[in-house]
N, C-alpha and C positions, 0 to 999 in steps of 0.2 A: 626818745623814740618810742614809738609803740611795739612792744613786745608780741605775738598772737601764739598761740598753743593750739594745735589741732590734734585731736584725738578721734579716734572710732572707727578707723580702719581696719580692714581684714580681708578675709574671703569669705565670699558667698555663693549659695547658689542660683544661677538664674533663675528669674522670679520673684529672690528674695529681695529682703528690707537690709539697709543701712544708717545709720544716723551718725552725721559726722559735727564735731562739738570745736566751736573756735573761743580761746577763750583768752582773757586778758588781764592782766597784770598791773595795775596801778596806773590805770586809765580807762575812762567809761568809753565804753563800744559805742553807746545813742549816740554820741556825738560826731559817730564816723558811717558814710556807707560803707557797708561791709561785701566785698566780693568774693566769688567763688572760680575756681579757674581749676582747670585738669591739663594736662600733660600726659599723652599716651608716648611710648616707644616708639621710637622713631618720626615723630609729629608733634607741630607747636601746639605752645600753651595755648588752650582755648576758652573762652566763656562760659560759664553754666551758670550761674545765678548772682542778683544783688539784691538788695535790701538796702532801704533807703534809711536816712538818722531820723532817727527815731520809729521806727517800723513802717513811714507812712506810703511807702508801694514796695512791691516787686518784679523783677522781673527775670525772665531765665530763657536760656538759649532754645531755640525749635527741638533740638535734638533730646532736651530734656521735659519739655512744657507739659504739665499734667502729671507727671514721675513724679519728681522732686518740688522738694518744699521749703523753705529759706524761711527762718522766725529766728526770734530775739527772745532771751529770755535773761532781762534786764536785771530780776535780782541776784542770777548768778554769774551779771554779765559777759555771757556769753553771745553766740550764734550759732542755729543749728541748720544743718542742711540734710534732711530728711528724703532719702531714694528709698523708692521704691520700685516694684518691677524693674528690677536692673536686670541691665543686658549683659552681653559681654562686649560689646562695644563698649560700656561704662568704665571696663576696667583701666587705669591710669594714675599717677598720682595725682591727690586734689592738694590745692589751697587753700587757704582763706587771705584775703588783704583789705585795709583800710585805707578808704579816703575820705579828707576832708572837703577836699571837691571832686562833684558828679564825672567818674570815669579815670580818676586822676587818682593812682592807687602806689601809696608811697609808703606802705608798711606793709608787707610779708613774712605768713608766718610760713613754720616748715612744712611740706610736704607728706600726707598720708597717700599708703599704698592703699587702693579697693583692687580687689581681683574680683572677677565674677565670671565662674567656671561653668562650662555648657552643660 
């Protein structure tokens, strides 16, 4: 199975930047779309960005469009997810997960905390 590592989490404060890093173990990421999913307190996991194999589009939920930024950065194969002007609405835990087919996300890694404090 695919292994994923997320790292980059913390607190911040509104307005600020976050960059969140997925990264992998003994399997190339190109070969997977890679997605992005949060979890606030008391409410489902929701969408926020994907990136397709091999970098070739993206795409990210209304709630984020224009904020945040989804990139590949192949020789350390990883994937970043790059917020900025985050709200406090952002705060939640994020994911990262892979699929090998479009929407169909069968590898999960663990769960970073963002806080984003008014």
């Amino acid at each position: 199975q695919v292994q994923l590592v997320v790292s980059g989490g913390g607190l911040v404060q509104a307005g600020g930047s976050l960059r969140l890093s997925c990264a992998a173990s003994g399997r190339t990421l190109s070969t997977y779309h890679m997605g992005w999913f949060r979890q606030a307190p008391g409410k489902e996991r929701e969408f926020v960005a994907v990136i397709t194999k091999s970098g070739g589009s993206t795409d990210y939920a209304d709630s984020v469009k224009g904020r945040f930024t989804n990139s590949r950065d192949s020789a350390k194969n990883t994937v970043n997810l790059q917020m900025n002007s985050l709200k406090p609405e952002d705060t939640a835990v994020y994911y990262c997960a892979a699929a090998l087919k479009y929407h169909v996300y069968n590898y999960w890694g663990q769960g970073t905390q963002v806080t984003v404090s008014s």
